[in-house]
C-alpha positions in Angstrom: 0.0 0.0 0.0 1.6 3.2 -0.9 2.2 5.5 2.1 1.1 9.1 2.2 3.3 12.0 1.2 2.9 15.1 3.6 2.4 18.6 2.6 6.1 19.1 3.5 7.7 16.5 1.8 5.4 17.2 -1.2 6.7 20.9 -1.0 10.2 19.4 -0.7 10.0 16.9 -3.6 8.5 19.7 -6.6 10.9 22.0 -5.6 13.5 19.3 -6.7 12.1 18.7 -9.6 11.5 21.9 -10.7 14.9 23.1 -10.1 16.6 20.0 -11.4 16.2 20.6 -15.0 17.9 23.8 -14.6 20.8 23.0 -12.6 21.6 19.9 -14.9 21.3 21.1 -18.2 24.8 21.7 -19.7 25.9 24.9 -22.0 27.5 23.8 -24.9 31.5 24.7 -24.4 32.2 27.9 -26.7 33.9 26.8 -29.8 38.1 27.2 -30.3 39.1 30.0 -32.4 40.4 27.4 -34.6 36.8 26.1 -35.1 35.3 29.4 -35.8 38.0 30.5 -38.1 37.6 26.9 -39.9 33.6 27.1 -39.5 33.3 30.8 -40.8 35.4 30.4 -44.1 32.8 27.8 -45.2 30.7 30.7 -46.5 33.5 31.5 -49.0 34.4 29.9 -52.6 36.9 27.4 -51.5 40.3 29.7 -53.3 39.0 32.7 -51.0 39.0 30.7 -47.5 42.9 30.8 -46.9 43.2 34.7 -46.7 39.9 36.0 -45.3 40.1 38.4 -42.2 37.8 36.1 -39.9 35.8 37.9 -36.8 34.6 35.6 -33.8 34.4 35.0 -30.1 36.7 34.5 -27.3 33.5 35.3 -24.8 30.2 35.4 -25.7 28.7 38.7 -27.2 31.9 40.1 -27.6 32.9 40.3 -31.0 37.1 40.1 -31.8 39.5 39.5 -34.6 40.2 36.3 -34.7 42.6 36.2 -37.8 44.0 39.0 -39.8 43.7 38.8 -43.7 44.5 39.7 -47.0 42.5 39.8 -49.5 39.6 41.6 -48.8 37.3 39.6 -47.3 35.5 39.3 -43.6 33.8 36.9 -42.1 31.9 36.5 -39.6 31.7 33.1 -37.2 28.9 31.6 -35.8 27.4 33.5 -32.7 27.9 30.7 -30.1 24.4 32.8 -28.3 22.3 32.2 -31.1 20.5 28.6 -31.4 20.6 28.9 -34.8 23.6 28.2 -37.7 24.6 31.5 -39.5 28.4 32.7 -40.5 29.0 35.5 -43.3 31.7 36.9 -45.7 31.8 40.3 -47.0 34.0 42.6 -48.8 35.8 44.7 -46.6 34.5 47.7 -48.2 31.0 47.0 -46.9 32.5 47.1 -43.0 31.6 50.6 -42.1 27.7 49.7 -42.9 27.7 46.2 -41.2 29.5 47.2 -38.5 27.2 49.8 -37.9 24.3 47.9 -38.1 25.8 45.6 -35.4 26.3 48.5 -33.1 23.0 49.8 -33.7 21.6 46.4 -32.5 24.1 46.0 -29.3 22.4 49.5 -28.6 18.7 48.5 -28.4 17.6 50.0 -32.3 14.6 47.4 -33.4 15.5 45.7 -36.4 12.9 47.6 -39.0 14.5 51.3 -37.3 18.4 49.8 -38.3 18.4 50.6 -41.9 16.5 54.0 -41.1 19.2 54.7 -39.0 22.0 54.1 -41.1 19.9 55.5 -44.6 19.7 58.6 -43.1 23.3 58.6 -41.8 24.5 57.5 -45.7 22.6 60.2 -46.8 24.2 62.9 -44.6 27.7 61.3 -45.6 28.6 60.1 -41.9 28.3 56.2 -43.2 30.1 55.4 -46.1 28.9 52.6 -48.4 31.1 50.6 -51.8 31.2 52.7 -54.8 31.8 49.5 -56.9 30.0 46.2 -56.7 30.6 44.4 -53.1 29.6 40.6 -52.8 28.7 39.0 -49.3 28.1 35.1 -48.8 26.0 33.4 -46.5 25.3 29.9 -44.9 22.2 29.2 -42.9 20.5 26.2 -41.1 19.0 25.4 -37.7 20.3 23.9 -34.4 22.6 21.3 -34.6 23.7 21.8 -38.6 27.0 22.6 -38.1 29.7 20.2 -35.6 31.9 22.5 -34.5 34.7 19.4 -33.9 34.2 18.0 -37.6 33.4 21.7 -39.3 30.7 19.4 -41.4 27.5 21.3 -42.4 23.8 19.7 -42.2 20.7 20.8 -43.6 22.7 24.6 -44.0 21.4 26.6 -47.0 23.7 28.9 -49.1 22.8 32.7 -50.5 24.4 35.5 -52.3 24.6 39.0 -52.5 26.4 41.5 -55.0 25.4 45.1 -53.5 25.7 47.6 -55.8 24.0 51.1 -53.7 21.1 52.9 -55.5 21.0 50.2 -58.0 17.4 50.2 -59.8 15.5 47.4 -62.0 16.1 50.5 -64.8 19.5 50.5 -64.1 20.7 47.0 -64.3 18.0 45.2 -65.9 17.6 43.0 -62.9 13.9 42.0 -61.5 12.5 43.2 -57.9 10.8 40.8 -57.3 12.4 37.2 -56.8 11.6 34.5 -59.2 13.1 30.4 -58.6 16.4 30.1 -60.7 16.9 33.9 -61.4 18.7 36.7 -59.4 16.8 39.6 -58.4 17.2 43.3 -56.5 16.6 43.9 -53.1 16.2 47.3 -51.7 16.5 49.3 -55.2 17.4 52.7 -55.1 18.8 52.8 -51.9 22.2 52.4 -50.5 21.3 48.7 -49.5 20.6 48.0 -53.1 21.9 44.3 -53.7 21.3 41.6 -56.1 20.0 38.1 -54.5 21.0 34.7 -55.8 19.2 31.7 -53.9 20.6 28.5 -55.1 18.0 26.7 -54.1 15.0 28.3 -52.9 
């Protein structure tokens, strides 16, 4: 016969269970500089990995240099706070408007205020932005799609950007509106103006 559990006890036992959960679940250990370096430069064509400046994490939410470069290219590791998979590679002369939007962010500006921001600062010439074509790569995919100890990718998805600022459908030819198997402008006429290419969509 099973015995009964007094109020006390009770008490005793949920709170156990309650906090158990919290006190046992494990953080994933931040990945090695190595492994973001090696993790980040996936986003890249395989003859630009070698000599792209890579940026990453010693402690989380504090972005660092983690390897210097040469050949005009950045890249970004994975944020080890975000559940999600994302790394990027730009040209260097699209810093000065990424960068910004990062700082923006770290302040507190909501996401659909961050290109206002940074228009407006473009437009009073405080925030500079390419004068020639600048391309950016991307790599994508949930939890758990990249191993940071075997730098394989799962279930990731690629994309690709040229920007080219103020660029109009007039002006290149290009579409705005996206289309499966074609490229297509984002943001025409402004100084976020790029051209999308989805290899899969």
């Amino acid at each position: 016969m099973a015995l009964p559990i007094r109020p006390p006890v009770l008490a005793a036992l949920l709170l156990a269970v309650i906090a158990a959960p919290a006190g046992a679940q494990s953080v994933p250990p931040m990945p090695t500089a190595d492994q973001q370096i090696a993790g980040a430069v996936l986003a890249l064509p395989q003859g630009l990995r070698a000599d792209a400046r890579v940026l990453g994490y010693r402690e989380a939410g504090h972005l660092v240099e983690l390897r210097g470069g040469t050949n005009g290219m950045i890249c970004l590791a994975d944020d080890p706070a975000a559940a999600a998979f994302h790394v990027a590679c730009y040209h260097e002369s699209m810093e000065p408007f990424i960068a910004r939007g990062r700082a923006l962010r770290a302040a507190g500006v909501q996401a659909d205020q961050v290109d206002t921001v940074r228009f407006r600062e473009v437009a009073e010439g405080r925030l500079s932005v390419p004068r020639v074509p600048a391309a950016l790569w991307q790599l994508s995919g949930p939890p758990g799609s990249w191993d940071p100890a075997t730098n394989a990718l799962d279930n990731v998805r690629a994309f690709y950007v040229v920007y080219i600022p103020y660029a109009t459908q007039e002006s290149t030819g290009l579409p705005v509106v996206p289309a499966p198997g074609i490229p297509w402008l984002m943001f025409p006429g402004t100084p976020k103006a790029h051209i999308m290419f989805i290899p899969v969509m």
